[in-house]
C-alpha positions in Angstrom: -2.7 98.3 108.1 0.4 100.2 106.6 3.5 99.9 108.8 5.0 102.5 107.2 8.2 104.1 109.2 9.4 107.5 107.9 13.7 107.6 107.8 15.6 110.5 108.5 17.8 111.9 106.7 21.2 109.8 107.1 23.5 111.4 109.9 26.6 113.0 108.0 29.8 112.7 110.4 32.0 114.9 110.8 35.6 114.8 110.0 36.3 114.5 113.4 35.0 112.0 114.4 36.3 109.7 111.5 38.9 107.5 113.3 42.3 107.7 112.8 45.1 105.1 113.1 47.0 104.9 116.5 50.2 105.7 114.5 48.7 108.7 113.0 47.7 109.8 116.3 50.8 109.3 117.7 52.1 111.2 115.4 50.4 114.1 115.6 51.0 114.1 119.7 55.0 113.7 119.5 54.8 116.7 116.8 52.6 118.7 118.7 54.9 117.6 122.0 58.1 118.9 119.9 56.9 122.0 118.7 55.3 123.2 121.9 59.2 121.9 123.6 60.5 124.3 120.7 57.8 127.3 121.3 58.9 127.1 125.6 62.9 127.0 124.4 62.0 130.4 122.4 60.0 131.8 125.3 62.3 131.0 127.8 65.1 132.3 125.6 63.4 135.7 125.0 62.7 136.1 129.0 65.9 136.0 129.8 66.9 138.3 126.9 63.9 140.5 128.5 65.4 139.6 132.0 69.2 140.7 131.2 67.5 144.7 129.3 65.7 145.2 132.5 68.4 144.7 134.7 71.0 146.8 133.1 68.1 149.6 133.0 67.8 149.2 136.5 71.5 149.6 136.9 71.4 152.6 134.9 68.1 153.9 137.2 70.0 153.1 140.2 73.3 155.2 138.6 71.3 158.1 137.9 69.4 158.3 141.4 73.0 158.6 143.0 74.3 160.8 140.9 71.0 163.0 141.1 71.3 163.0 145.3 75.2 163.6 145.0 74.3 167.2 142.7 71.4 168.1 144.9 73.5 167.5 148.2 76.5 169.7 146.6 73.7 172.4 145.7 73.0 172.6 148.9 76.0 172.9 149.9 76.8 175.4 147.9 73.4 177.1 149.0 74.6 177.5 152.2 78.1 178.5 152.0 76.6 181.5 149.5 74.1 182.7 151.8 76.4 183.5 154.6 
């Protein structure tokens, strides 16, 4: 009898899955841990910049709404001292 057994083809691994040192790893985490600190300083940094716009436009809006019913009121006014 032939107790021939076919082989596959040897599994290739992937990079991946290649381990990697502890210290390497570590590494990689604090980095990744400092950059994404880095990336939420900048974020933050910009929504308040984002924060500090909207409000003055909003100061502005609020101006201009006063201003608009202050005219309109003295139109009418006027209006009704005209048509007399």
């Amino acid at each position: 009898m032939n107790d021939y057994i076919p082989q596959s083809a040897p599994v290739q691994r992937s990079r991946s899955l290649s381990p990697v040192s502890s210290v390497e790893s570590g590494r990689g985490v604090e980095k990744r841990i400092h950059d994404l600190e880095e990336l939420l300083r900048l974020k933050t940094d910009e929504n308040e910049e984002l924060r500090r716009a909207h409000e003055k436009r909003h100061e502005r809006l609020r101006l201009v709404q006063t201003n608009y019913r202050a005219v309109k009121d003295q139109l009418r006014e006027v209006e009704d001292t005209q048509g007399l």
